[in-house]
ChimeraX commands (.cxc) that place a marker at each C-alpha (Angstrom):
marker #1 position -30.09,12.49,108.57 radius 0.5
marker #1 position -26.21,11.69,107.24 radius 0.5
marker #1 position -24.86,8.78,106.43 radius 0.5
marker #1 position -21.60,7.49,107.15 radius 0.5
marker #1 position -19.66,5.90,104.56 radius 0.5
marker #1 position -17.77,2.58,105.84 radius 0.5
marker #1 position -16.14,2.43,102.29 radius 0.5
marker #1 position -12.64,2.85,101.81 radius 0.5
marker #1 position -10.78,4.55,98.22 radius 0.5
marker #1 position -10.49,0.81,96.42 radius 0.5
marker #1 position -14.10,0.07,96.95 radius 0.5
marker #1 position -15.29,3.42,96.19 radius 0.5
marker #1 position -13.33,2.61,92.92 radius 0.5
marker #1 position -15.41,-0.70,92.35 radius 0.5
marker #1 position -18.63,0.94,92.72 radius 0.5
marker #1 position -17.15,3.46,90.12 radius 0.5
marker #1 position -16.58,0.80,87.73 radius 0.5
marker #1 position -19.75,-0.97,88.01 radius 0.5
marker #1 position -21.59,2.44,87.78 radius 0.5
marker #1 position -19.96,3.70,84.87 radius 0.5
marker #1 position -18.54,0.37,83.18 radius 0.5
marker #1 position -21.23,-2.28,83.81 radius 0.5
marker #1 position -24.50,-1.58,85.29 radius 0.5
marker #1 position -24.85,1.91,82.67 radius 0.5
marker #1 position -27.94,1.29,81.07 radius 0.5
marker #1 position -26.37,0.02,77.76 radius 0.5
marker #1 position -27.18,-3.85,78.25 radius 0.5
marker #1 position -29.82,-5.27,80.42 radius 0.5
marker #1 position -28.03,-9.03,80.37 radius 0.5
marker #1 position -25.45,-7.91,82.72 radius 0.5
marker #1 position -27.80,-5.97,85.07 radius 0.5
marker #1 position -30.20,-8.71,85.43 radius 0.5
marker #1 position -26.65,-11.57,86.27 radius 0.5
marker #1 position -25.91,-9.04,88.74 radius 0.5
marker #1 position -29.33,-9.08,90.14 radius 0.5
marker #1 position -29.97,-12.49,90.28 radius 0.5
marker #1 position -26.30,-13.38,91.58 radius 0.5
marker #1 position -27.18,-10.93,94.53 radius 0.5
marker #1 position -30.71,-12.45,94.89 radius 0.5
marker #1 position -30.03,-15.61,94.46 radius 0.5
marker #1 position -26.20,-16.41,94.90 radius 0.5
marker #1 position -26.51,-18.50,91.77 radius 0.5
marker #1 position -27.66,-17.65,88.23 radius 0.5
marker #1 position -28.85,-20.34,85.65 radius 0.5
marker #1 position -27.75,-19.04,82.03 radius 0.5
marker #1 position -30.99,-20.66,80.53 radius 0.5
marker #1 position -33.31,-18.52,83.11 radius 0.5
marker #1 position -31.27,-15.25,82.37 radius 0.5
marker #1 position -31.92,-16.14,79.05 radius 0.5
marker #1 position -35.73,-16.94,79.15 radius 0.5
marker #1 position -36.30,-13.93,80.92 radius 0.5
marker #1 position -34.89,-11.65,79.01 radius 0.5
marker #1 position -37.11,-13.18,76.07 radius 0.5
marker #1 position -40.47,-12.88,77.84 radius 0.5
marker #1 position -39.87,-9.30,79.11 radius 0.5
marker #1 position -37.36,-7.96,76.43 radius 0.5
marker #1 position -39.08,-9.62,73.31 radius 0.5
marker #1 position -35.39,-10.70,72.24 radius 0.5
marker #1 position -33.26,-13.87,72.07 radius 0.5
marker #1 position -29.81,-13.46,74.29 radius 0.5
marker #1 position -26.72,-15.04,72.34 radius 0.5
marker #1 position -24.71,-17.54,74.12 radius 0.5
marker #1 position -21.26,-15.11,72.98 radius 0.5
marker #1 position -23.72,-11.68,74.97 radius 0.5
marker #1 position -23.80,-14.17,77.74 radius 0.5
marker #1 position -19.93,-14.59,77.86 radius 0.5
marker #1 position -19.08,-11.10,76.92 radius 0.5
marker #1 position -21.48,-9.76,80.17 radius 0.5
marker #1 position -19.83,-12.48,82.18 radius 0.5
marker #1 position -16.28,-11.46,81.63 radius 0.5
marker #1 position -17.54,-7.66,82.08 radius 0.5
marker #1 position -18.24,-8.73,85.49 radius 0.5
marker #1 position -15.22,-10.44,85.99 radius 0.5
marker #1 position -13.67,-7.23,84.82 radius 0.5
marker #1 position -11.74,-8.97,82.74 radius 0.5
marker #1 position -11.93,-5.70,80.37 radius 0.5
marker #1 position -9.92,-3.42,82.89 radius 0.5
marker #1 position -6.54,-2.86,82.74 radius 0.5
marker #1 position -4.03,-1.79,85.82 radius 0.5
marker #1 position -4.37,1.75,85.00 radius 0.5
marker #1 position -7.96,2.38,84.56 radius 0.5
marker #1 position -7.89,0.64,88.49 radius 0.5
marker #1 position -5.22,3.13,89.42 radius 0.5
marker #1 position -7.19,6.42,88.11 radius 0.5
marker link #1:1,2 radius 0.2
marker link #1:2,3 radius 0.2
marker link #1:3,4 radius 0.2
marker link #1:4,5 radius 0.2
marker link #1:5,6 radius 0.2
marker link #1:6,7 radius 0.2
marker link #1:7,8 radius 0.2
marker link #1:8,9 radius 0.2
marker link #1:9,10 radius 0.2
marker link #1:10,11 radius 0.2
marker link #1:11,12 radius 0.2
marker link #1:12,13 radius 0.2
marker link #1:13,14 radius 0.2
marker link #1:14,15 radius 0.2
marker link #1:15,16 radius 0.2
marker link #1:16,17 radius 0.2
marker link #1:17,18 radius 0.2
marker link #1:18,19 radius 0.2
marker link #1:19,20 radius 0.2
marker link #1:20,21 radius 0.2
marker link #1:21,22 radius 0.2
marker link #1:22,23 radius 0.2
marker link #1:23,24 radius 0.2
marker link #1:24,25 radius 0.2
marker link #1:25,26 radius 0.2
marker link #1:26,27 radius 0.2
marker link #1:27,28 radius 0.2
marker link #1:28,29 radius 0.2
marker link #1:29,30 radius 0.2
marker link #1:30,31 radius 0.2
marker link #1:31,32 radius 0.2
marker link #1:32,33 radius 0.2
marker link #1:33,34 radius 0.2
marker link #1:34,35 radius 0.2
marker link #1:35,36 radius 0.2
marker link #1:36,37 radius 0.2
marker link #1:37,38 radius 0.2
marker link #1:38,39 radius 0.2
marker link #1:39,40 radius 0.2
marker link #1:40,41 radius 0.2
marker link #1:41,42 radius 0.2
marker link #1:42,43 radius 0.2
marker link #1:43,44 radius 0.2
marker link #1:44,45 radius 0.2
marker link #1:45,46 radius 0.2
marker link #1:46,47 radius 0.2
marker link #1:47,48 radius 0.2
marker link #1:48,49 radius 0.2
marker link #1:49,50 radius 0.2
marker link #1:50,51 radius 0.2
marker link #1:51,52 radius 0.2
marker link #1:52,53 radius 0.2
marker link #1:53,54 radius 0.2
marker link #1:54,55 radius 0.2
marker link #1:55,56 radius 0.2
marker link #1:56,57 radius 0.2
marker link #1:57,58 radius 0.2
marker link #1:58,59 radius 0.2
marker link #1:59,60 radius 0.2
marker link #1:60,61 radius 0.2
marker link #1:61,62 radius 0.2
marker link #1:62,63 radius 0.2
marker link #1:63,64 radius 0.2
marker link #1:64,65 radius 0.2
marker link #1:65,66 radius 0.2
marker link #1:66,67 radius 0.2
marker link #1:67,68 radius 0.2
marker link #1:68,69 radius 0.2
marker link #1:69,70 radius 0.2
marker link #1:70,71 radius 0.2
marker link #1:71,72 radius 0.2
marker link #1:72,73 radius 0.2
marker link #1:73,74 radius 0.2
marker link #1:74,75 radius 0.2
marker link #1:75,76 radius 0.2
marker link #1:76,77 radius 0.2
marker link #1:77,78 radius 0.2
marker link #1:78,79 radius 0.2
marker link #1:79,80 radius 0.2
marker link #1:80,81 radius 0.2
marker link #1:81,82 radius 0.2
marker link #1:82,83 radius 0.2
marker link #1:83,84 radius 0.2
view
């Protein structure tokens, strides 16, 4: 069986970006907002937080927090990396 991708060259791109800039295995804060955001439509800081201590064994930073949230945001890319 084939599937047919829908997806035009800009959100091909995206996925690109959140494959290889966000969701690559380095930091497990920003996988688990982007879970819960497409669970949930909402995330509470406090229960990313609390999570990641029970399962991960680690205390989350309120800066990590910020940093994953403006990765999301993509407020790290610049105009050309979007244009490559």
């Amino acid at each position: 069986m084939e599937l047919e991708s829908t997806l035009d060259k800009e959100h091909i791109k995206l996925l690109e970006l959140f494959a290889n800039e966000i969701n690559n295995t380095k930091r497990i804060e920003e996988c688990l907002i982007l879970k819960t955001l497409l669970l949930s439509n909402t995330v509470q800081i406090e229960d990313i937080k609390s999570n990641i201590k029970t399962v991960y064994g680690y205390l989350v930073s309120n800066e990590t927090i910020d940093s994953c949230i403006n990765n999301l945001n993509f407020k790290f890319v610049t105009e050309n990396k979007m244009d490559n």
